[in-house]
KOLMARTI-882241 format. One record per residue (C-alpha): x, y, z. Coordinates in steps of 0.2 Angstrom, whole numbers, plus 2048, in hexadecimal, padded with zeros to 3 digits. Layout:
residues N
XYZ ...
***
This chain:
residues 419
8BD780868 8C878985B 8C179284E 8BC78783F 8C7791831 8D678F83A 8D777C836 8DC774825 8CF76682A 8BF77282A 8C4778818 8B277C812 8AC76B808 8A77687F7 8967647FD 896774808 89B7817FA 88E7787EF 88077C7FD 88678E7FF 8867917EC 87578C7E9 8727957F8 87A7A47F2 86F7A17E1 86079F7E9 8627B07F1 8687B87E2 8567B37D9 84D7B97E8 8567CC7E8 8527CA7D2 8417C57D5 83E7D47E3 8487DF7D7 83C7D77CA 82E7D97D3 82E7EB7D9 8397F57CB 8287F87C0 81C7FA7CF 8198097DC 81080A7EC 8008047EA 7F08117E3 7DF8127E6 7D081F7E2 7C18247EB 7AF8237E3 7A282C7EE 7928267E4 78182F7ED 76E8287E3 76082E7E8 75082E7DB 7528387CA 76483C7D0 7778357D4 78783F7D7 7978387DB 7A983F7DF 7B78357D8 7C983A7E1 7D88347D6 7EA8367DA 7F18437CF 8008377D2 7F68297CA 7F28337BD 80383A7B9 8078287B4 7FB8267A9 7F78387A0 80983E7A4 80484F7AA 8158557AF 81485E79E 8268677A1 82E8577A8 8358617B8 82E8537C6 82285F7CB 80E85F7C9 8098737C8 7F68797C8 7FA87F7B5 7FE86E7B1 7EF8647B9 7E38737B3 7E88707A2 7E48607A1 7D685F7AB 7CE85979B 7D884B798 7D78457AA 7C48447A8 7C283E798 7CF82F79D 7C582E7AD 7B482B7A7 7B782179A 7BE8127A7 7AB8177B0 79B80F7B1 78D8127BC 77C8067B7 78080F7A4 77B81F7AC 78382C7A2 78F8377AD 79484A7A9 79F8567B1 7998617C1 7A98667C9 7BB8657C9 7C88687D6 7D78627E0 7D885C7F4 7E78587FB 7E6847803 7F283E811 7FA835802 7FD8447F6 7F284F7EC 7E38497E3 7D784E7D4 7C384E7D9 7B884B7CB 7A58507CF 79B8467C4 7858487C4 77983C7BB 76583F7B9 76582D7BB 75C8237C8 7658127CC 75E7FF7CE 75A7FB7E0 7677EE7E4 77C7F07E3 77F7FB7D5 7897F37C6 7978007C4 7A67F97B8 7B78027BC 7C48047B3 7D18107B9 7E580D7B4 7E17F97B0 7ED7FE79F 7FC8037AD 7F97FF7BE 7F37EE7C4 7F47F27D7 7E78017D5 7D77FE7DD 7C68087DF 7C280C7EE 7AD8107F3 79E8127FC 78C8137F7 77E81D7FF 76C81D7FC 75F825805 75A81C815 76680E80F 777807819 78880D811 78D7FE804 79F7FC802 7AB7F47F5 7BB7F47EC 7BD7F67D9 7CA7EC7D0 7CF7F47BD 7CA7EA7B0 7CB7EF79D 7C7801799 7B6808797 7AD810786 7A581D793 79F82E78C 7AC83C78F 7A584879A 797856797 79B86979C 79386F7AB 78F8847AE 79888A7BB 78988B7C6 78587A7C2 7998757C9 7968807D9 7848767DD 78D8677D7 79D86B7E7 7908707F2 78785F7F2 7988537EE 79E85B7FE 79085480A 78B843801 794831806 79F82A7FC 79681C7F1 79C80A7EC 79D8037DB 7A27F27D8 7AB7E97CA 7A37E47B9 7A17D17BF 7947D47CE 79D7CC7DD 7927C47EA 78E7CB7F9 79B7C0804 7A87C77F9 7A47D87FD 7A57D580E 7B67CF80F 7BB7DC802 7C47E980E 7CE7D6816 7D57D4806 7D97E7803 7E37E6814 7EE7D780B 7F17E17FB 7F77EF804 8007E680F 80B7DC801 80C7EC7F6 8137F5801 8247F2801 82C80180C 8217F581B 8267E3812 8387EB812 8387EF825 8307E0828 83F7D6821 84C7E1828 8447DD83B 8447C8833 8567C882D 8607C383E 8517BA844 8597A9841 86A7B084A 86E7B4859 87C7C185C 88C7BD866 8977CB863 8A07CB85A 8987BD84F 8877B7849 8817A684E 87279B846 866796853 864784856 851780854 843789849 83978E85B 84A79A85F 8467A2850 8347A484F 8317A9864 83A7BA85F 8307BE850 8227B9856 8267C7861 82A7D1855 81A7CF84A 80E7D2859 8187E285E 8177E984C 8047E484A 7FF7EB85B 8087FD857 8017FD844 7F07F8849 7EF804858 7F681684E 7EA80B83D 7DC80F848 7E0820850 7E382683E 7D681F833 7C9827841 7D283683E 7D5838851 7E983A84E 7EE84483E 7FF844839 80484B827 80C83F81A 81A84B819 821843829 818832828 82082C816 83282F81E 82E82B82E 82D81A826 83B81A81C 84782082A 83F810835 848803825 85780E826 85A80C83A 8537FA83A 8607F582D 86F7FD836 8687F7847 86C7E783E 87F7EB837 8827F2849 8787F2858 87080485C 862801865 86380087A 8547F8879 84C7E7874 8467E6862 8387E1868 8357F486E 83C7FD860 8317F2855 8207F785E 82680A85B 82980984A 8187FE849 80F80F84E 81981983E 81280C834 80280D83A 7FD81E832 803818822 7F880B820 7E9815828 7E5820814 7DA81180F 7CC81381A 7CF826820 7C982D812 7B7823813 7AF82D81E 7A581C822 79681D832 79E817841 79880483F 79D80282D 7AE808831 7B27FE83F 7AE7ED835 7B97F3826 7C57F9833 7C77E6839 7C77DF827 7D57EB823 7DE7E9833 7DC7D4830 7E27D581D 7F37DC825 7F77D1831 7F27C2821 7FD7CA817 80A7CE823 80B7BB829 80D7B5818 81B7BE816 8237BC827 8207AA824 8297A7814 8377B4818 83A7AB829 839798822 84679E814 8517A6821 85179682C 85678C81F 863796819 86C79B82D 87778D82C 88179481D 89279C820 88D7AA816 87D7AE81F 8837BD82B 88F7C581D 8817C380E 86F7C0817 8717CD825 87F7D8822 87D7DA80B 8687D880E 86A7E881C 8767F3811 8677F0804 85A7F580F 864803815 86780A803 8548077FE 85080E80F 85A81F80C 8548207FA 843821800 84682D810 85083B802 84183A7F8 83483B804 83C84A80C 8438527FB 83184D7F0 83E8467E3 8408347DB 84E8297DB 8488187DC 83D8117CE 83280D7DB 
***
């Protein structure tokens, strides 16, 4: 059958230009609405409370991302994009003063043991020793947290209490309104040595948010925490939509076609989505076990280069392999970037595992919501004329540019994206 174009008679239709403009439109507010959505935010924070009580006494080690805290204190005092030792050193002050206001622990008054830094698989962070002669209610302790709720939404605590004899308690810490907490008492440098020396061997603690929550909250927290990281992720949401992009199209060289019913689209991603989940959860695992280690420096744009290469496998075939494959390979990449949550928690063995599964579950709910809705719109949207040159091939080059945005400044430790 000759090709469409060639005949006067097929001339595109009022009707049909009308559906691909409102088409057109309708991606136009999506690609505003992502823009919208993700120019003010970065990738989402959280800090890590280690709260040990035992009678007469309670110490706690608070890490905070001196990223985080750049934001809010602007600590970069020369403005170079660069964080030195001098610069944190001098306003050590301020980080704790700012930190222990937006802190409360049963009202037992907190003061200053010990300072330091510790480099972290997400970056380097500022640990704050903090000792209380205060003996805690039996019970879940009620700990109000405020940290960055004036500039970052997404932040969230993240903790574990230990008592003597007691099971680890476990939680996450939403920011509400700041705190009128006591600025931090000075500590001999004896006192800050003994004050190391025990932070170092106790277990993180748990603090939980000025509204108590019940206990079946708190034991769904870590399902939800999977969800948040998943949609605030957006290197992972991008490459996600990069691998969903042709999935209502099939490719006949040299063209694209729309495939004919919603089951020929969903069969491949479902494909797709499994292989991705079953590399992520496997290398989430390993890592957040710490039985594979691999340094940020060449996770972060490991990742990045995985959007690059899936957007130009999209523009032009590269791969001699399935997506299917290549999908379950870069899965394992993005594994070990979501494995910092629960890493870092030193939890016992059974604690971990049942937060491990929460987390690992709040991804793939996230992840479905999103595959969903991007797959539903997509479906709708095949039959337009303008699908493989807007949709796939504009959509890709996008991806593409983000994607090698990211990878120089993951590699070069510079910014150029305002997220």
């Amino acid at each position: 059958m000759p090709c469409c174009e060639a005949l006067p008679a097929c001339a595109p239709q009022p009707a049909a230009r009308g559906r691909a403009h409102a088409a057109l439109r309708v991606l136009l507010a999506l690609a505003l609405l992502l823009a919208a959505g993700v120019a003010g935010a970065h990738k989402a924070s959280d800090s890590y409370l280690q709260i040990n009580a035992a009678p007469g006494q309670l110490d706690v080690r608070w890490d905070i991302a001196l990223r985080d805290l750049d934001v809010a204190l602007d600590l970069d005092s020369d403005a170079d994009g660069k964080l030195t030792w001098g610069e944190v050193r001098a306003a050590w002050p301020r980080i704790e003063g700012y930190a222990l206001r937006r802190l409360s622990i049963d009202g037992c008054p907190l003061a200053s043991v010990g300072r330091g830094l510790e480099r972290r698989n997400d970056g380097a962070y500022a640990v704050l020793l903090l000792r209380s002669a205060c003996t805690l209610p039996t019970g879940t302790p009620r700990i109000s947290y405020g940290l960055f709720a004036d500039v970052d939404p997404t932040h969230r605590g993240i903790a574990k209490v230990q008592r003597a004899g007691q099971e680890v308690a476990l939680s996450v810490l939403e920011p509400t309104a700041a705190l009128a907490g006591a600025a931090a008492t000075p500590a001999s440098a004896a006192e800050a040595a003994r004050g190391i020396a025990r932070s170092s061997s106790t277990a993180f603690s748990w603090a939980d948010a000025p509204a108590r929550a019940t206990s079946a909250d708190r034991r769904w927290e870590f399902l939800l925490e999977g969800v948040r990281h998943i949609l605030t992720g957006y290197d992972h949401v991008l490459f996600l939509l990069c691998l969903l992009l042709p999935s209502v199209m099939r490719r006949v060289p040299p063209i694209w076609q729309p495939v004919e019913r919603l089951g020929q689209a969903v069969w491949p991603v479902v494909g797709i989505v499994s292989a991705f989940t079953v590399a992520h959860s496997i290398t989430l695992g390993l890592a957040a076990l710490k039985l594979v280690s691999l340094t940020p420096a060449f996770i972060e744009p490991a990742i990045a280069a995985t959007i690059v290469l899936a957007a130009l496998d999209n523009l032009l075939p590269i791969f001699p392999v399935r997506r299917v494959v290549v999908t379950f390979f870069f899965g394992l990449i993005h594994g070990f970037g979501f494995a910092g949550v629960l890493a870092e928690l030193n939890l016992p063995r059974a604690d971990f595992a049942w937060a491990l599964l929460q987390f690992n579950l709040g991804l793939e709910v996230g992840q479905l919501v999103i595959v969903a809705l991007a797959t539903s719109v997509l479906f709708g949207l095949r039959r337009w004329h303008g699908y493989p040159k807007f949709v796939i091939g504009a959509g890709s080059m996008v991806a593409l540019a983000i994607g090698v945005a990211w990878l120089v400044e993951r590699i070069g430790n510079v910014s150029i994206l305002p997220f």
